[in-house]
N, C-alpha and C positions, 0 to 999 in steps of 0.2 A: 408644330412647334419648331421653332430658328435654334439651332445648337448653339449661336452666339451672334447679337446684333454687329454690326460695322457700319462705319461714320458713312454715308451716302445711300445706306440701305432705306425704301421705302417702305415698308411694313402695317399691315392691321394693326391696331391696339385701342383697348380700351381705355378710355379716357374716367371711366366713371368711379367713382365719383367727381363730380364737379360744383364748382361756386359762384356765384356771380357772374360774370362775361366769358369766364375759359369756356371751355371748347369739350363739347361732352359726347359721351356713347361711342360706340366702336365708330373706327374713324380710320383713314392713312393719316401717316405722318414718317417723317423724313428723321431719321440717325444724323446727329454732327460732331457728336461724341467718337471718340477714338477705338478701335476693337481691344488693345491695352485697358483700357479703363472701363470698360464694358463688362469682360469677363473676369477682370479681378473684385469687381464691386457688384456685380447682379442688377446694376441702374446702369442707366443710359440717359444721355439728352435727348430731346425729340422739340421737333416743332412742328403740331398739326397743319393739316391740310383740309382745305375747305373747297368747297363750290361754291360760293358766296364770294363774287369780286368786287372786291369794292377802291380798285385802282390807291390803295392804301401805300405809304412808302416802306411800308416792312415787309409788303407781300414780295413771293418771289413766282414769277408765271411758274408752269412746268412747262413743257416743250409739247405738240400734241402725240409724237407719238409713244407714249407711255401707257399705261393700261391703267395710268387716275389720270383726271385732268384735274383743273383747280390751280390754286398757288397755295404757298407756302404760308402760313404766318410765321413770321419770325422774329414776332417779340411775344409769341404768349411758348417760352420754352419751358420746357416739361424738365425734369428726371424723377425716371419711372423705373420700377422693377419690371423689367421686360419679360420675364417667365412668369411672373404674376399676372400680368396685363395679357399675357397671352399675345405677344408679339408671333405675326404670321408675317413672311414676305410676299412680295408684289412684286416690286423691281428696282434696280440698280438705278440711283439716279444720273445723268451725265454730271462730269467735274464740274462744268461750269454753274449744273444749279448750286451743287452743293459749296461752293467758292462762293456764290453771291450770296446765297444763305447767311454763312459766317460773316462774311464784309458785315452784313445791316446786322447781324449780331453783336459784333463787333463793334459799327458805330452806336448801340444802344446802349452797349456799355463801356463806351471811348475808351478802347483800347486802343 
């Protein structure tokens, strides 16, 4: 168990329950959410991580040498109680994923 998620962290968590096209079952996924807003709330944002590339404009590659491969989805964002969901870490992602992350977040909801 993570004593408190931070925005760039990669982490296990459970996805489930799920509905329709989101993204289900233990899974990585990527923090973009602030450590401020994380440990005063018990949620967090997240946006899963897939192996399934489907060259989509919201995916964001990861780099290979990380211990997930895959990309980002970053329009299916979550917030999730992270000590419920049983948030584990993995690893640090580099600034630049987590910057391109938020951009296509950002452009999805034109900021």
């Amino acid at each position: 168990m993570i004593n408190i998620v931070r925005n760039g962290d990669i982490v296990w968590l459970d996805f489930n329950p799920q509905s329709g096209h989101e993204q289900k079952g233990r899974r990585p996924a990527i923090v973009i959410s602030p450590q401020i807003y994380n440990s005063k709330t018990g949620l967090a944002l997240f946006c899963p991580i897939t192996n399934q590339i489907k060259v989509y404009p919201f995916e964001v590659i990861l780099p290979e040498n990380l211990p997930v491969t895959g990309v980002i989805i970053s329009d299916q964002i979550k917030s999730l109680d992270w000590k419920v969901r049983n948030a584990e870490f993995i690893a640090k992602a580099p600034a630049a994923v987590l910057i391109e992350t938020i951009k296509k977040v950002s452009a999805l909801i034109k900021i």
